[in-house]
Wavefront OBJ file of the C-alpha trace (Angstrom):
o trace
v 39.293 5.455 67.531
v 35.969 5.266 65.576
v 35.939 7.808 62.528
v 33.824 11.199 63.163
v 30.345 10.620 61.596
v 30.437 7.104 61.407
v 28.286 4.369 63.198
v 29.010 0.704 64.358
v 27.209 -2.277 65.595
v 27.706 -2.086 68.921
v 28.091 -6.431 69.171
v 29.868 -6.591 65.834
v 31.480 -3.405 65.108
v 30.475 -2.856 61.385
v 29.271 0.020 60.024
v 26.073 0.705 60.034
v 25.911 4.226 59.098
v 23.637 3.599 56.333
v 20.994 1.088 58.036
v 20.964 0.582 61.675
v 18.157 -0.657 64.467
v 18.605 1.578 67.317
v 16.621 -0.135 71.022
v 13.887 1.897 72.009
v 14.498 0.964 75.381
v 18.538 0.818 76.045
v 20.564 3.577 75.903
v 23.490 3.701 73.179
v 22.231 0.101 71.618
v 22.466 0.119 68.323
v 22.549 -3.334 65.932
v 23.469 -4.188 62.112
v 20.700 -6.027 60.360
v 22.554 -9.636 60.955
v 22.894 -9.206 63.890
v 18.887 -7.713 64.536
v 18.402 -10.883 62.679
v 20.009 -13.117 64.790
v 18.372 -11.773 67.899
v 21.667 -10.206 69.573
v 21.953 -9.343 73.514
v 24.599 -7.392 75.091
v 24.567 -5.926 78.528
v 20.845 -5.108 79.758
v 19.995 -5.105 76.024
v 16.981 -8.086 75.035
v 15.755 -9.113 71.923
v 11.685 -8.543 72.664
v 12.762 -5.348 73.250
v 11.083 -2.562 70.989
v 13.362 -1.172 68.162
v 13.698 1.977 66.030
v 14.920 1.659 61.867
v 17.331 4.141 61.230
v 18.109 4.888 57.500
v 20.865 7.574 56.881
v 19.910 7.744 53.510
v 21.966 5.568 51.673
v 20.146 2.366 52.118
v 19.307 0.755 48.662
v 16.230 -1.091 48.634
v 17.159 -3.714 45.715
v 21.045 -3.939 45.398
v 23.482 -1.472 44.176
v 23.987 -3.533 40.993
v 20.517 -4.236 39.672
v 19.113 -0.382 40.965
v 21.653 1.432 39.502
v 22.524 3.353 43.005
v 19.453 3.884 43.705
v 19.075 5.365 47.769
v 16.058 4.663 49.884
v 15.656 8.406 50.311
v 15.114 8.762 46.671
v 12.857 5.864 46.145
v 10.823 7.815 48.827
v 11.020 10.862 46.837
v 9.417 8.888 43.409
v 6.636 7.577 44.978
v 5.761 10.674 46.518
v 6.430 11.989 43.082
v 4.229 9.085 41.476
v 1.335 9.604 43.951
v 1.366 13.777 43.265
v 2.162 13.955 39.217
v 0.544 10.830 38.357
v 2.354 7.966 35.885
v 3.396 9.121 32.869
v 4.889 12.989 34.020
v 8.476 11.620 33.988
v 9.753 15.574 34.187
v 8.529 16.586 36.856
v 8.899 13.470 38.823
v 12.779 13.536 37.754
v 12.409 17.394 39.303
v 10.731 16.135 41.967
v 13.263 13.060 42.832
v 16.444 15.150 42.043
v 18.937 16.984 39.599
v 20.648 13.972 39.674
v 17.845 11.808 38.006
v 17.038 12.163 34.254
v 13.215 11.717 33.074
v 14.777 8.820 31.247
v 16.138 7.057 34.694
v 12.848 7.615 36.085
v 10.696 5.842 33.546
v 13.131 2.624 33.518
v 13.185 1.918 37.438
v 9.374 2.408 37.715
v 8.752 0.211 35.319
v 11.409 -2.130 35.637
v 11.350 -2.298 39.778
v 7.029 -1.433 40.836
v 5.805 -2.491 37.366
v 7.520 -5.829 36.110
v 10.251 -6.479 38.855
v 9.284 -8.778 41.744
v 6.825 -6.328 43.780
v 5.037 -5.273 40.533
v 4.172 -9.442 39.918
v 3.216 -9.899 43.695
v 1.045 -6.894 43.444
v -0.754 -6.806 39.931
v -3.325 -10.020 39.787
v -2.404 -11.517 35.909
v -6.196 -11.360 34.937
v -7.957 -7.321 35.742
v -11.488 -7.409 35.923
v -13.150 -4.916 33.525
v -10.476 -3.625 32.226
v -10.396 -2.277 28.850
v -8.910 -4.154 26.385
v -5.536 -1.745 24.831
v -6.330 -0.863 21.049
v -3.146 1.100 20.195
v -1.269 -2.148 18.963
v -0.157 -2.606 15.599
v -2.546 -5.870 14.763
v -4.725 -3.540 13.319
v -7.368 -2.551 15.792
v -8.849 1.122 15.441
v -6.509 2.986 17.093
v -3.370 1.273 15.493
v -0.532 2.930 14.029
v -1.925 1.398 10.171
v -5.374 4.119 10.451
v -3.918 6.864 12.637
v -0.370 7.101 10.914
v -1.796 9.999 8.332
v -0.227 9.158 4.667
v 1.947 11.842 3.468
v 0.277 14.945 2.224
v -0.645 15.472 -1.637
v 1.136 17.785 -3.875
v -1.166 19.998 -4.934
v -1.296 23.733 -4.809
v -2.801 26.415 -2.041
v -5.750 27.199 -4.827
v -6.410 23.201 -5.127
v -6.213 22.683 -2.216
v -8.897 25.088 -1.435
v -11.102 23.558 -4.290
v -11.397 20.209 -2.336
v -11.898 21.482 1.077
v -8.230 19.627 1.269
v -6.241 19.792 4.933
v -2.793 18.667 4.004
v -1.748 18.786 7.750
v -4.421 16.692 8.739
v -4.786 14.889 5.383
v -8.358 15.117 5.710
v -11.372 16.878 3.848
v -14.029 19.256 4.906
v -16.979 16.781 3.828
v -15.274 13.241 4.447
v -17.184 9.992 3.601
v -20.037 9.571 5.940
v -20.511 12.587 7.185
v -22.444 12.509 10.275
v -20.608 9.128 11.491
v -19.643 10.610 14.753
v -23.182 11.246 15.999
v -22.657 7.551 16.905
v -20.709 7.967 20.017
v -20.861 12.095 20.409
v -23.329 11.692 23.011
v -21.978 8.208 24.595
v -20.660 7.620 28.678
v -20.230 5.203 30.310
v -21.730 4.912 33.575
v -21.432 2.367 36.708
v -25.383 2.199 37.287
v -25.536 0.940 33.381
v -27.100 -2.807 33.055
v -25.728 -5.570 30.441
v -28.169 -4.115 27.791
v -27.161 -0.811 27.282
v -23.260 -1.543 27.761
v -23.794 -3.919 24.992
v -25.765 -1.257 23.102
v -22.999 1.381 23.772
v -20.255 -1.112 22.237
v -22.356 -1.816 19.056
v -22.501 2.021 18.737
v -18.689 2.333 18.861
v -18.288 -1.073 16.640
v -20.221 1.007 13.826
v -18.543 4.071 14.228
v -14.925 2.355 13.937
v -15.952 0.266 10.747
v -17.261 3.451 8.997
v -13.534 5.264 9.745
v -12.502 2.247 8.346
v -14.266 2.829 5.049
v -13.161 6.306 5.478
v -9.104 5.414 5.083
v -9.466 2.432 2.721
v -11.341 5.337 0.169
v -8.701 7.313 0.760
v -5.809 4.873 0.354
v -8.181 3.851 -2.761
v -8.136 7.361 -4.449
v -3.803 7.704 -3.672
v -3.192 4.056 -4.987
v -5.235 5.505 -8.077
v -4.310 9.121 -8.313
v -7.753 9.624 -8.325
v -7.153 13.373 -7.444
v -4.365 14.147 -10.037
v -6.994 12.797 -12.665
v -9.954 15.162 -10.841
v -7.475 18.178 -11.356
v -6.684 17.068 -14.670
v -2.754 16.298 -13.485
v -2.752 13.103 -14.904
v -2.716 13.667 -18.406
v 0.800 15.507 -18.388
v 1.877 12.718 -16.184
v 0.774 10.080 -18.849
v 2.283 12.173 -22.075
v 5.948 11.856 -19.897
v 5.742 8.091 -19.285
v 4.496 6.627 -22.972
v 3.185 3.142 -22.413
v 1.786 1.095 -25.141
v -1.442 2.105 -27.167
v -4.266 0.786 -25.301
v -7.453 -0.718 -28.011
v -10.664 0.140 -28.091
v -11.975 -3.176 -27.085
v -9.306 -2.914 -23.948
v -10.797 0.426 -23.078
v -14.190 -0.258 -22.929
v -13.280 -4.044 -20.443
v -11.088 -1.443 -18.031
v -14.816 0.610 -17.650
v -16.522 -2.549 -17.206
v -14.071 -3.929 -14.542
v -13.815 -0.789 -13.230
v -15.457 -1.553 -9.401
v -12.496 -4.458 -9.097
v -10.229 -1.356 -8.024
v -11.291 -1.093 -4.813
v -9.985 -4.688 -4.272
v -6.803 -4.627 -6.474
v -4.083 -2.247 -6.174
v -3.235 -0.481 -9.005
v 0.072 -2.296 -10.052
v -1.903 -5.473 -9.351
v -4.687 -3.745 -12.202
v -2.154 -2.935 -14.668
v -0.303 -6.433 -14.458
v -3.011 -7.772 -14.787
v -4.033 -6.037 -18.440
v -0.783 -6.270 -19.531
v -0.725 -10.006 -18.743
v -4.130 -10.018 -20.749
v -2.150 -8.275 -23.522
v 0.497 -10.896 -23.851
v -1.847 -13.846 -24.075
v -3.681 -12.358 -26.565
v -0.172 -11.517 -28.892
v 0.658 -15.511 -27.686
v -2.368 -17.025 -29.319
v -2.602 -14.821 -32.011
v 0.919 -16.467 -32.633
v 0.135 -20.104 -31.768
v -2.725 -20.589 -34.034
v -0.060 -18.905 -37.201
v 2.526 -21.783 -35.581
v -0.387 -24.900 -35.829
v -1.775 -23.582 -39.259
v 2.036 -23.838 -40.622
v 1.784 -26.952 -38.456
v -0.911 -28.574 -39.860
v 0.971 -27.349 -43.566
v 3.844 -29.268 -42.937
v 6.255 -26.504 -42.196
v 8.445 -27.255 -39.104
v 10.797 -24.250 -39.566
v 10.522 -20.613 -39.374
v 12.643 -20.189 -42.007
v 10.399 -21.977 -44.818
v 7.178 -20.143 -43.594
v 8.394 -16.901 -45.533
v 8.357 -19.107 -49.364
v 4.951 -20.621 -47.676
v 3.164 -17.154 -47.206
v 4.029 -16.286 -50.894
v 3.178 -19.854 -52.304
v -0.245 -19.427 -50.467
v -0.729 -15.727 -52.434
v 0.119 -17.111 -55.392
v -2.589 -19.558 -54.890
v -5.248 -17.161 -53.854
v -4.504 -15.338 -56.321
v -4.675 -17.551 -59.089
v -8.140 -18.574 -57.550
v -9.468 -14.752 -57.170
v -8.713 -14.491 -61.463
v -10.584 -18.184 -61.725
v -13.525 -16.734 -59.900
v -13.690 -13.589 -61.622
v -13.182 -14.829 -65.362
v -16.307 -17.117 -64.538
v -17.998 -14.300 -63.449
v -17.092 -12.078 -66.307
v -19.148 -14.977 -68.582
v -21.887 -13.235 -70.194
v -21.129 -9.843 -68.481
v -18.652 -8.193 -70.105
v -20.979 -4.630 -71.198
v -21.635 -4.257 -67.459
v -17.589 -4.460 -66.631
v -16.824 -2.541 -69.200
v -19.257 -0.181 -67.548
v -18.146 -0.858 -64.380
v -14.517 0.328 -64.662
v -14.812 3.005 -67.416
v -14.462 5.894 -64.534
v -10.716 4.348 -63.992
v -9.754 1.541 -66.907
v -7.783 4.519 -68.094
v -6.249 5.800 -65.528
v -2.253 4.801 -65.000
v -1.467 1.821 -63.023
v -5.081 0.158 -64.193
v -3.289 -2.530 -65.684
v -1.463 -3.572 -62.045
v -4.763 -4.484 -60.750
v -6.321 -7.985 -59.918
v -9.967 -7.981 -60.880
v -11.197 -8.050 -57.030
v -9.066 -4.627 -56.797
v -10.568 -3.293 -59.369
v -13.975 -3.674 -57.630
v -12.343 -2.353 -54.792
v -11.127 1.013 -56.551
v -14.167 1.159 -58.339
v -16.040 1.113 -55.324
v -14.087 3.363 -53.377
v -13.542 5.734 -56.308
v -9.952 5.233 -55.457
v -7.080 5.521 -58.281
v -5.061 2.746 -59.439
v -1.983 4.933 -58.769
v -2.986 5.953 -55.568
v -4.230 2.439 -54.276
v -0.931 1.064 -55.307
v 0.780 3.463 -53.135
v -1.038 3.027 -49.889
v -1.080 -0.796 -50.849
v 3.000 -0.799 -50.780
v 2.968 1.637 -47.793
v 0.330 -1.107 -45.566
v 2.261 -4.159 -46.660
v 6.012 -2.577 -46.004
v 4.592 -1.777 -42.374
v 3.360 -4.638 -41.656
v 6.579 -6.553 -42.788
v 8.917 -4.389 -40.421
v 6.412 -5.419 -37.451
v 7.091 -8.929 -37.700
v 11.118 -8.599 -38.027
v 10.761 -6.019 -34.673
v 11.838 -2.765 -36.945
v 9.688 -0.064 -35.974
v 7.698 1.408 -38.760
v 8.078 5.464 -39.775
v 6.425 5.588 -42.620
v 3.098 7.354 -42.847
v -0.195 7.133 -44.774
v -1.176 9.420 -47.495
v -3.337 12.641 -46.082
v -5.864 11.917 -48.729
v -6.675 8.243 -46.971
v -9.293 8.434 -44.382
v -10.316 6.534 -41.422
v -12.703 4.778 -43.494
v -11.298 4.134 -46.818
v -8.015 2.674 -44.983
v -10.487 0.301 -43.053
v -12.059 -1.156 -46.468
v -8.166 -1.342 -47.469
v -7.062 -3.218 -44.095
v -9.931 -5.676 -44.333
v -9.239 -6.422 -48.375
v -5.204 -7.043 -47.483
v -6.376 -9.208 -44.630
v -9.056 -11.475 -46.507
v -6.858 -11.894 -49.712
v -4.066 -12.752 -47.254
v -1.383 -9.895 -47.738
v -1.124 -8.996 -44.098
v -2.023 -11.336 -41.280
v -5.025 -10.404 -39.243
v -3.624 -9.555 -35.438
v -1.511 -6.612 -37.735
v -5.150 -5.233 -38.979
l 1 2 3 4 5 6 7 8 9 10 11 12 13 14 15 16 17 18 19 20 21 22 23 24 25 26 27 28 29 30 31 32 33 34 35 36 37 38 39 40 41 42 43 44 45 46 47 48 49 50 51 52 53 54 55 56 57 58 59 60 61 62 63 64 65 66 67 68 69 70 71 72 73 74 75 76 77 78 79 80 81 82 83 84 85 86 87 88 89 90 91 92 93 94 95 96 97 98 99 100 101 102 103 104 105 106 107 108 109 110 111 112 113 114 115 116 117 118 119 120 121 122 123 124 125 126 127 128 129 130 131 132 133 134 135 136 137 138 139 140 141 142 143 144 145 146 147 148 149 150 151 152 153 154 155 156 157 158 159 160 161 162 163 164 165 166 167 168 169 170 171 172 173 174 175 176 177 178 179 180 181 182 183 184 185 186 187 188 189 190 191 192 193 194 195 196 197 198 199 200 201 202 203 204 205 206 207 208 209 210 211 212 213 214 215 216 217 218 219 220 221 222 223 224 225 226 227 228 229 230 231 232 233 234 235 236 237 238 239 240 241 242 243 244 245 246 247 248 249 250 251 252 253 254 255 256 257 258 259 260 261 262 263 264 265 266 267 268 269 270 271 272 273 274 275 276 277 278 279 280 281 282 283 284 285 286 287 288 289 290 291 292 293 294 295 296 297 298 299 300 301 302 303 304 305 306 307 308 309 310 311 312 313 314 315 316 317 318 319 320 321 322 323 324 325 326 327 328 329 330 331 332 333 334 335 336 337 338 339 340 341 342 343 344 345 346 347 348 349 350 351 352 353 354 355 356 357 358 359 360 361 362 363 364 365 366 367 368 369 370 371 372 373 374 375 376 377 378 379 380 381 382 383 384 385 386 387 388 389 390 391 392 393 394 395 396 397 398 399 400 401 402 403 404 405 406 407 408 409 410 411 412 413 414 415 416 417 418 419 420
């Protein structure tokens, strides 16, 4: 006896209680889809004759194993839902479908089935006419994660923040760069009675409004790369008195101001490798030329250039007195005169003749020259071993009797001239 609720195919016997065609014109006739297909007769039943589909609601349209268990009755139910919330409203279509349906669920069969399956390719042409080209990717285009991703917001106070017109949310300003850029496409539609001219025009309009919020972000990523607004709220300097680097020189100062416009196409590591790279090769041909002067003086070790910096003193030396005895020829009531302010003063008697100019010029004491002498030399001799120097100059030397100093030590040969 057949179950209660059940229905079978009538030339068969299977059960057809989920999909069944039922004869419009026989009584009691209803067929399985093979046989339907086959074109079954049974008793006054033909096959011309006119049929009825009968779907108890369990049908599933693409297979139990790829759909998931997805019913006919509910693939009614989303395109309904599709057609009334439009694509994208996944909630409310998963409301609309049933509670049995997550928004999730929803998404992946539409796509998956109507979008990419087999009826999405028969029914989507590969090439749309006039359709608009997708700009969110990531290759860069103007809606692309790289300008609309908003760098993180700067660290600056409620009061500061204020000062620049600053939107930390938004990380935007009040007065950005170009002001009035968007009176470009403000007043822009697009219309179907527009000719090839003026949709041409339109798109040049909306090329030069995208380049200028290009400019926009790469001043902006500028200005973080370079702290330029920690250095406008005068943040930097505490920064720089935490993080000692090595003293910059005057000469390096004034090359960063004239390379100054390079920023905006280096980053700012790439800027300070590139200094510091500058740096070394300067220290590495200060020291090449010392390494082909002892070279071209015969000394092949490091060891023996030591005894060959104090030979070549010795020499100097001895030629500085040779120069100056000559000199004294003839002369000797204007030396006399020369050096009577500090012939007695102690330590006169250390002097070479050349310093003795030198303190007589200055109006510098023998003692006191002595001192700063020792003090310039003992520096300059740690530097080369790698000992840093502590010692510090007398408070009585000034900026420009220690330069006359420096450039004596350096042209009689006492200190080398990359130390001066």
């Amino acid at each position: 006896m057949a179950e209660l609720g059940k229905k079978y195919c009538v030339y068969c016997l299977a059960e057809v209680s989920s999909l069944r065609f039922r004869c419009t014109e026989c009584a009691d006739i209803e067929l399985c889809p093979d046989c339907f297909s086959a074109g079954a007769e049974i008793g006054p039943h033909r096959r011309w004759h006119g049929y009825q589909l009968v779907d108890g609601g369990r049908f599933t349209l693409w297979g139990a194993e790829a759909e998931g268990g997805w019913s006919s009755r509910e693939e009614q139910l989303l395109l309904d839902a599709i057609e009334q919330f439009g694509f994208g409203n996944w909630e409310d279509m998963a409301t609309h479908v049933g509670a049995s349906r997550t928004p999730q669920e929803v998404m992946e069969h539409y796509v998956s089935m109507y979008i990419h399956g087999n009826l999405g390719k028969a029914c989507i042409p590969d090439t749309i006419p006039n359709r608009v080209t997708d700009h969110t990717c990531p290759s860069g285009g103007p809606l692309s994660p790289s300008l609309t991703t908003p760098l993180p917001p700067l660290d600056i106070t409620v009061a500061e923040q204020q000062q620049l017109g600053y939107m930390p949310l938004r990380d935007d300003y009040e007065i950005e760069y170009d002001q009035d850029a968007e009176t470009l496409i403000s007043g822009l539609s697009v219309n179907y009675d527009d000719d090839d001219v003026e949709i041409e025009l339109k798109r040049a309009h909306v090329d030069m409004y995208v380049r200028k919020l290009k400019e926009r972000q790469r001043r902006k990523n500028i200005a973080r790369d370079y702290n330029l607004v920690p250095a406008f709220l005068g943040k930097d300097k505490k920064e720089k008195e935490k993080t000692p680097k090595r003293k910059i020189t005057k000469e390096e100062k004034e090359l960063r101001l004239k390379l100054r416009p390079l920023y905006q196409f280096m980053s700012c590591k790439e800027f300070e490798d590139f200094f510091e790279n500058m740096h070394k090769e300067r220290i590495l041909r200060a020291k090449i030329r010392e390494l082909q002067r002892y070279r071209r003086n015969g000394i092949t070790k490091m060891e023996e250039s030591a005894e060959y910096e104090a030979a070549r003193h010795k020499r100097e030396k001895r030629k500085e007195n040779k120069n100056i005895a000559s000199s004294k020829r003839g002369k000797e009531e204007g030396k006399d005169g020369e050096f009577a302010a500090i012939e007695n003063l102690p330590g006169f008697e250390l002097l070479s003749d050349r310093e003795k100019v030198l303190c007589s010029s200055l109006n510098l004491s023998p003692a006191r020259y002595v001192t700063v002498k020792t003090i310039i030399i003992k520096d300059h001799l740690q530097k080369r071993q790698g000992i840093p120097s502590k010692s510090r100059l007398p408070s009585y030397l000034d900026k420009v009797l220690k330069k006359r100093i420096l450039n004596f030590l350096t042209e009689s040969g006492w200190i080398s001239r990359d130390a001066s």
